[in-house]
C-alpha positions in Angstrom: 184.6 69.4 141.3 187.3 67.4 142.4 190.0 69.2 141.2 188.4 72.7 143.0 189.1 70.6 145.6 192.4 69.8 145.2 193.2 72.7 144.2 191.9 74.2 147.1 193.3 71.8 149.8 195.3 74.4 152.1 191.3 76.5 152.4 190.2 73.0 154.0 193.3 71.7 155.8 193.3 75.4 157.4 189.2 75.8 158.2 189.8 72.1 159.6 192.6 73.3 161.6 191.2 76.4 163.1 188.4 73.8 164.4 190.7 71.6 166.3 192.8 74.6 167.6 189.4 75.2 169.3 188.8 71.9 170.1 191.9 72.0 172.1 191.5 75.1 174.0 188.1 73.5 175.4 190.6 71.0 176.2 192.8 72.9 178.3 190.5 75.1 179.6 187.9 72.5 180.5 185.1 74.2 179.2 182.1 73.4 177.8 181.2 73.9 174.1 177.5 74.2 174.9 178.3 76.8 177.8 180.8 78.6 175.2 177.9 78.9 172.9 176.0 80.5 175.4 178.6 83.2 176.4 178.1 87.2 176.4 176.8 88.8 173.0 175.6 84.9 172.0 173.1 85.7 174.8 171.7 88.5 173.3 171.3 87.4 170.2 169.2 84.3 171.5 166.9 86.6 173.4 166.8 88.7 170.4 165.8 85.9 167.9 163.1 84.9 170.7 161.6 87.8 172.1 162.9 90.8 169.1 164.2 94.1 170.4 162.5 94.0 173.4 164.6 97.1 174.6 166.4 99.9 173.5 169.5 98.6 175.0 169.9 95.8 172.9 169.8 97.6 169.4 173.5 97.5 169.6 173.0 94.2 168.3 172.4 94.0 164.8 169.8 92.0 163.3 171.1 89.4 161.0 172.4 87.0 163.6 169.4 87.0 165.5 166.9 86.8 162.4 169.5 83.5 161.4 169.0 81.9 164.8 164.9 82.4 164.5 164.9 80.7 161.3 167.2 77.8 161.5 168.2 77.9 165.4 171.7 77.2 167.3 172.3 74.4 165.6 171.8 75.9 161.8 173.6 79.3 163.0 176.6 77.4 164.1 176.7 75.4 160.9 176.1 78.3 158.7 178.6 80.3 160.8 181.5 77.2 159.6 180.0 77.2 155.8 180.6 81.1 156.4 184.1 81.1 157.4 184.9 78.2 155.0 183.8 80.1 151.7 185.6 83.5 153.4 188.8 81.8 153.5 188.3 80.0 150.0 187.9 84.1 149.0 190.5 85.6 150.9 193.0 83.5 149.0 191.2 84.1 145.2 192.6 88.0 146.2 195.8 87.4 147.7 196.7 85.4 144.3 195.4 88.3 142.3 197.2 90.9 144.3 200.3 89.0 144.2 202.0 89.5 147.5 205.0 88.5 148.4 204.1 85.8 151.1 202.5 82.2 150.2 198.8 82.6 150.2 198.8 79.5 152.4 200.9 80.8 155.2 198.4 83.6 155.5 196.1 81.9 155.8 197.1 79.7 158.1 197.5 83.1 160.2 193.7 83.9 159.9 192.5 80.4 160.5 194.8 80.3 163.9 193.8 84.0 164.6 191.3 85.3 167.3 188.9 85.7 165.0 188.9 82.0 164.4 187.1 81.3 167.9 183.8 83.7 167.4 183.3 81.3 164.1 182.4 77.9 166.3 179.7 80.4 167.8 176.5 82.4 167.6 178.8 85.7 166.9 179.0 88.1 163.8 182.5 87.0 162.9 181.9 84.9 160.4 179.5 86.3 157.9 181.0 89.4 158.8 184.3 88.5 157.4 182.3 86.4 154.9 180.3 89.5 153.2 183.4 91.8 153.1 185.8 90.0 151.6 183.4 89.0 149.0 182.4 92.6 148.3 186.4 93.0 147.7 186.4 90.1 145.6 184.1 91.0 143.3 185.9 94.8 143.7 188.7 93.7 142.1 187.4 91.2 140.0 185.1 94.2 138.7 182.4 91.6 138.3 178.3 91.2 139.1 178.1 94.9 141.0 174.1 93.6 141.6 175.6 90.3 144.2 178.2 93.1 145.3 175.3 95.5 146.4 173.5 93.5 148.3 176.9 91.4 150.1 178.1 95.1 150.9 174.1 95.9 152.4 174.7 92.3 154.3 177.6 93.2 155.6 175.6 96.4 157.0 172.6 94.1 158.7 175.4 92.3 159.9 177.5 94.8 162.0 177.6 98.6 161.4 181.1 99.0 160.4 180.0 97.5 157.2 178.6 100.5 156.2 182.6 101.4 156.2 183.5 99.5 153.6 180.6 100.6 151.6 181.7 103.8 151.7 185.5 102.7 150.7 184.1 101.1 147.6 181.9 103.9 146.5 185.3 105.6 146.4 186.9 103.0 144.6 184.2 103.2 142.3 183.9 107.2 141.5 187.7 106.4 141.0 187.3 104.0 138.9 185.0 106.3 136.8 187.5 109.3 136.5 190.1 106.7 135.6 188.2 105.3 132.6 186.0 108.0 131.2 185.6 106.2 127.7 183.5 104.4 129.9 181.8 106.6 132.0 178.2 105.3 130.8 179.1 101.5 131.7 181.0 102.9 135.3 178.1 105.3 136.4 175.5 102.2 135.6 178.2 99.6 137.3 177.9 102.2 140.9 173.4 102.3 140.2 173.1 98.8 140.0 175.5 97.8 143.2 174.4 101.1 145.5 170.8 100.8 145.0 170.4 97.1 146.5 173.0 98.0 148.8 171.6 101.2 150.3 168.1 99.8 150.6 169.0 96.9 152.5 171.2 99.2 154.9 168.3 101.3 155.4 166.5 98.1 156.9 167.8 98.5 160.3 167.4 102.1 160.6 164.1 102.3 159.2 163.0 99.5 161.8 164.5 101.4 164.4 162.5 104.4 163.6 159.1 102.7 163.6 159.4 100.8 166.5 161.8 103.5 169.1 160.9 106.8 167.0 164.9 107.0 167.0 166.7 105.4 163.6 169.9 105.7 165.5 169.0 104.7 168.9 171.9 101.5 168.6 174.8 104.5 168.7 172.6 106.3 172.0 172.4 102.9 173.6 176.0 102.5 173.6 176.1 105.5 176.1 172.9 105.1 178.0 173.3 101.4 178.4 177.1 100.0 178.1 178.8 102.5 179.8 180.7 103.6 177.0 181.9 107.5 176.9 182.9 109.4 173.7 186.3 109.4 172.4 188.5 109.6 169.6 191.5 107.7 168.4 194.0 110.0 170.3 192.1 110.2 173.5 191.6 106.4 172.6 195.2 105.6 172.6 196.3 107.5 175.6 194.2 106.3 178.1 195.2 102.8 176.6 198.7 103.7 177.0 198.0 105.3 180.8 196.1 101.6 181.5 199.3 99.8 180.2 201.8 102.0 181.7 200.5 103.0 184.7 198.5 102.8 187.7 196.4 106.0 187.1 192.7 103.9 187.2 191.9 102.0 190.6 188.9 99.3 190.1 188.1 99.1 193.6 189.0 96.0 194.2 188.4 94.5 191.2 190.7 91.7 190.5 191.1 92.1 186.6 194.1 94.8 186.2 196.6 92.4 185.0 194.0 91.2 182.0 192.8 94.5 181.8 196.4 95.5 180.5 196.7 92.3 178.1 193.5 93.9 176.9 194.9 97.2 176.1 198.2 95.8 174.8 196.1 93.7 172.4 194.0 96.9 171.4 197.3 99.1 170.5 199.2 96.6 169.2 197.0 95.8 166.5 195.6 99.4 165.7 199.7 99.8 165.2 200.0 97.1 162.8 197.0 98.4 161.0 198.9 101.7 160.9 202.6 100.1 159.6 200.3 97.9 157.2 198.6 101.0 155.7 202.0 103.4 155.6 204.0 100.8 154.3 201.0 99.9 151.3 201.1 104.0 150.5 204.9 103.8 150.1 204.7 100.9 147.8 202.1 103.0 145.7 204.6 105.9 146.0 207.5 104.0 145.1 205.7 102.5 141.7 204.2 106.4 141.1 201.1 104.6 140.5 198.1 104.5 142.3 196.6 101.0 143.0 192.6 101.2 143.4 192.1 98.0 145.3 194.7 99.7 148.0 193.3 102.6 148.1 189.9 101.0 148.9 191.9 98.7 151.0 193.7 101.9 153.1 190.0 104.1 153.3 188.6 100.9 154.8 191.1 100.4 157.3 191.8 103.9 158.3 188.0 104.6 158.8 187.5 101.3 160.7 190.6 103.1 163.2 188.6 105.9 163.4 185.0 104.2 164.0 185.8 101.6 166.7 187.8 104.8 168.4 184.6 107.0 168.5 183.7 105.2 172.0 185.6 103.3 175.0 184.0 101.7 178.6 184.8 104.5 181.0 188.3 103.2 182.4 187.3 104.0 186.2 184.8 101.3 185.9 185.7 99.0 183.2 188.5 97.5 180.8 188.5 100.8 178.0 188.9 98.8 174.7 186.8 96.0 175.3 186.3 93.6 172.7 188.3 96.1 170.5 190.7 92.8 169.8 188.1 91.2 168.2 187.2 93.8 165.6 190.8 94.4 164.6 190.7 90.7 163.5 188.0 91.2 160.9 189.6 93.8 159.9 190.6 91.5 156.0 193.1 94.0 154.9 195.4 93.2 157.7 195.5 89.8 156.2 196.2 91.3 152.9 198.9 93.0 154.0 200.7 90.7 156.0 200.4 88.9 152.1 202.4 91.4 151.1 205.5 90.6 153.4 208.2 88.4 152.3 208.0 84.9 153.7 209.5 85.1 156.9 207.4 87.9 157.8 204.3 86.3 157.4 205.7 83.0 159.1 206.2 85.6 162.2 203.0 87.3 161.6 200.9 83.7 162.0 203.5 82.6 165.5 202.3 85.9 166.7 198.7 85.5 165.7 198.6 81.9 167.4 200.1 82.8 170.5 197.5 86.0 170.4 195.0 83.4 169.7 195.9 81.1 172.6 195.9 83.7 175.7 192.3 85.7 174.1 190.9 82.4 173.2 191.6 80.8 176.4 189.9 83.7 178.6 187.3 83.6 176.9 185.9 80.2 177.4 187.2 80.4 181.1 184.6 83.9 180.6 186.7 86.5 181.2 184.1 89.0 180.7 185.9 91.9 178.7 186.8 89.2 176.5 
């Protein structure tokens, strides 16, 4: 036990670090930790836990924060929120030494620990066992171990925010892959996809079956997001554009509302990282190109990210009346492959990467406990 420890001191000196880095920005901004708690989507998912989907509007909220909160409360969500993000970390780094980047696996994840994401893990938000369920449900990818616990982390990862579902779908690949790959084992490979898509499928089905019985609509959390958050449909080009017309330009008026300024740090945030995410996956098919073989974890990795691009693009806030990419920051973060990636830089590039990442972290993480709303 001790020497897992030991062996594992950077996963504890950087989940220990991450918690002071948010110590201090209550510190400078003066805010309240039990205020923080209480900010925007936390909100809902307190209301949810007491009162259950009361409304249609607040399917958008998926349920396993809210079920957490009903059965242990703030305090147990918040602690199982930092066991979450602890044992995520610990995991990340198991696959950055088995993929064998270039970077020190403690340099990267120094990056994640200071990252935005790191905030939304002190609170009542998905972040954490988000992050948590998908990079286990890699792990255990590339391990090629126990498909039964991956199946149900992967359905987990679907109670716990749609875009799970994303990655389920990138592994399936992987897996069918897999199969073609090693057809003297096509018995064991077709069993190995039964046993982790069965648990995973039924417990994805939860939310949607719910939805049906209660609203008569399975997918009435994607109609909410039009009906109730003013949120139009897009796509990643349209997406983009109006991002880069926000940035560049004066084309949207607020009438009077003064946010334009942090409206554009918004949208510089939001294209910025969706670039990175582009660089991270060209540069990973070039590697694969250069070696003339194809590397399964990567390709799971790539599929993952590029469908995640796509997904978070399929709706913005309409920019007359609101910042277009709202929260899109956020989602990028927990987004593990970028973290992967940036493993796969030299040194110095990841050293850059986490400077970058900080100072990202300070500017988000300070408007949001001063409650800068898009944020």
């Amino acid at each position: 036990m001790w020497k897992k420890i030991t062996d594992n001191k950077d996963v504890i000196f950087c989940f220990l670090g991450s918690k002071l880095f948010f110590v201090v920005i209550l510190l400078i901004t003066g805010a309240s930790y039990s205020e923080v708690l209480g900010f925007f989507d936390a909100s809902h998912y307190r209301t949810i836990a007491q009162f259950g989907y009361y409304h249609e509007s607040v399917t958008v909220f998926f349920p396993m924060v809210p079920l957490l909160i009903r059965l242990v409360g703030d305090v147990g969500m918040v602690i199982i929120n930092q066991i979450a993000y602890l044992v995520s970390l610990y995991f990340l780094k198991q696959i950055l030494l088995k993929l064998k980047g270039g970077a020190k696996a403690s340099t990267v994840l120094t990056a994640v620990a200071l990252s935005p994401m790191a905030l939304f893990t002190s609170i009542e938000y998905t972040e954490s066992l988000f992050f948590l369920f998908t990079v286990v449900a890699f792990y255990l990818f590339v391990t090629d171990k126990y498909k039964l616990v991956m199946g149900v982390v992967l359905g987990l990862s679907v109670f716990t925010r749609n875009t799970g579902s994303l990655l389920f779908l990138a592994v399936f690949l992987g897996m069918v892959v897999r199969l073609v790959k090693d057809r003297a084992h096509a018995g064991k490979r077709v069993s190995d996809i039964l046993l982790c898509y069965v648990p995973a499928t039924a417990i994805s089905l939860i939310y949607p079956v719910f939805l049906q019985l209660k609203f008569g609509n399975w997918k009435i959390f994607m109609d909410a997001q039009y009906d109730y958050w003013i949120r139009i449909r897009s796509n990643i080009f349209k997406t983009t554009w109006i991002s880069l017309k926000l940035i560049f330009t004066d084309a949207y008026e607020y009438k009077g509302i003064d946010t334009v300024i942090l409206f554009k740090i918004n949208e510089v945030l939001s294209v910025g990282l969706m670039a990175l995410v582009i660089v991270l996956i060209v540069r990973e098919i070039l590697i694969m190109k250069r070696t003339g073989k194809l590397n399964i974890p990567s390709f799971v990795g790539i599929i993952y990210s590029v469908l995640f691009m796509l997904a978070i693009c399929l709706t913005i806030r309409d920019p007359y009346l609101d910042c277009p990419t709202d929260s899109f920051y956020r989602y990028y973060t927990t987004l593990f492959p970028i973290y992967l990636g940036i493993g796969r830089f030299r040194e110095k590039g990841a050293q850059l990467s986490f400077i970058v990442s900080t100072l990202v972290t300070v500017v988000t993480a300070s408007m949001f406990c001063l409650e800068a709303f898009f944020f």
